[in-house]
N, C-alpha and C positions, 0 to 999 in steps of 0.2 A: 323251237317248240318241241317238249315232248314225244308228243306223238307223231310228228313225222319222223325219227329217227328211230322208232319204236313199230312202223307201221299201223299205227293206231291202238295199239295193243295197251301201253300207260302213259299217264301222265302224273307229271313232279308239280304239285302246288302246295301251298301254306307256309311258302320256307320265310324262317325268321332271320334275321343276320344283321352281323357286326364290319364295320368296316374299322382296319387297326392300320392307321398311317403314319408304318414305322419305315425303317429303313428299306423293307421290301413291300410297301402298301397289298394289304393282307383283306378281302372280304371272308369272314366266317360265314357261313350259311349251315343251320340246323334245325329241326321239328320238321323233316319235308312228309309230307303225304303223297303217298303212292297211290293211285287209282289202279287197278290193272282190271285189264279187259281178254280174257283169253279166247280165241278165238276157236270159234264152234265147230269141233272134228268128229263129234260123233262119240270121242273118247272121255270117260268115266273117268278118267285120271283128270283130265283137261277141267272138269267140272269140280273140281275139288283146290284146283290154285286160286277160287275166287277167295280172297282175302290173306293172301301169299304176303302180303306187305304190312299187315296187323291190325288192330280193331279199327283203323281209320281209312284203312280200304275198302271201298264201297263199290268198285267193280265197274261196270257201266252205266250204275244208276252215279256214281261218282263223278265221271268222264261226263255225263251227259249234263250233269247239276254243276261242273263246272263251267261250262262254255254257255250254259244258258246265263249265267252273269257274269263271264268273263269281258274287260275290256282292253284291248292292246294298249300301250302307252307308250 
């Protein structure tokens, strides 16, 4: 998962992907969304990486909108 390698910080979901079972079986994975969640120092800089990952990082309302319909599999 994500965010445990991350500290809680992002998470990687919406990835679309191909599997190519050639000679070296190949998964593609691409479109991923990045949530990122910066964590609260106080610093003015820190408050300006919300959306660091592009117009489909949604920050912690992201992180939080994913897990409320996430289901393991």
């Amino acid at each position: 998962v994500s965010t445990q390698s991350t500290w809680g910080k992002k998470v990687v979901c919406d990835l679309q992907g191909v599997f190519c079972d050639t000679s070296s079986p190949t998964f593609y994975l691409t479109d991923p969304v990045i949530h990122y969640q910066p964590h609260d120092c106080g610093d003015d800089k820190t408050a300006k990486r919300i959306g660091r990952f592009g117009r489909t990082d949604h920050g912690a309302s992201g992180i939080e909108k994913f897990f409320l319909t996430h289901k393991c599999n």
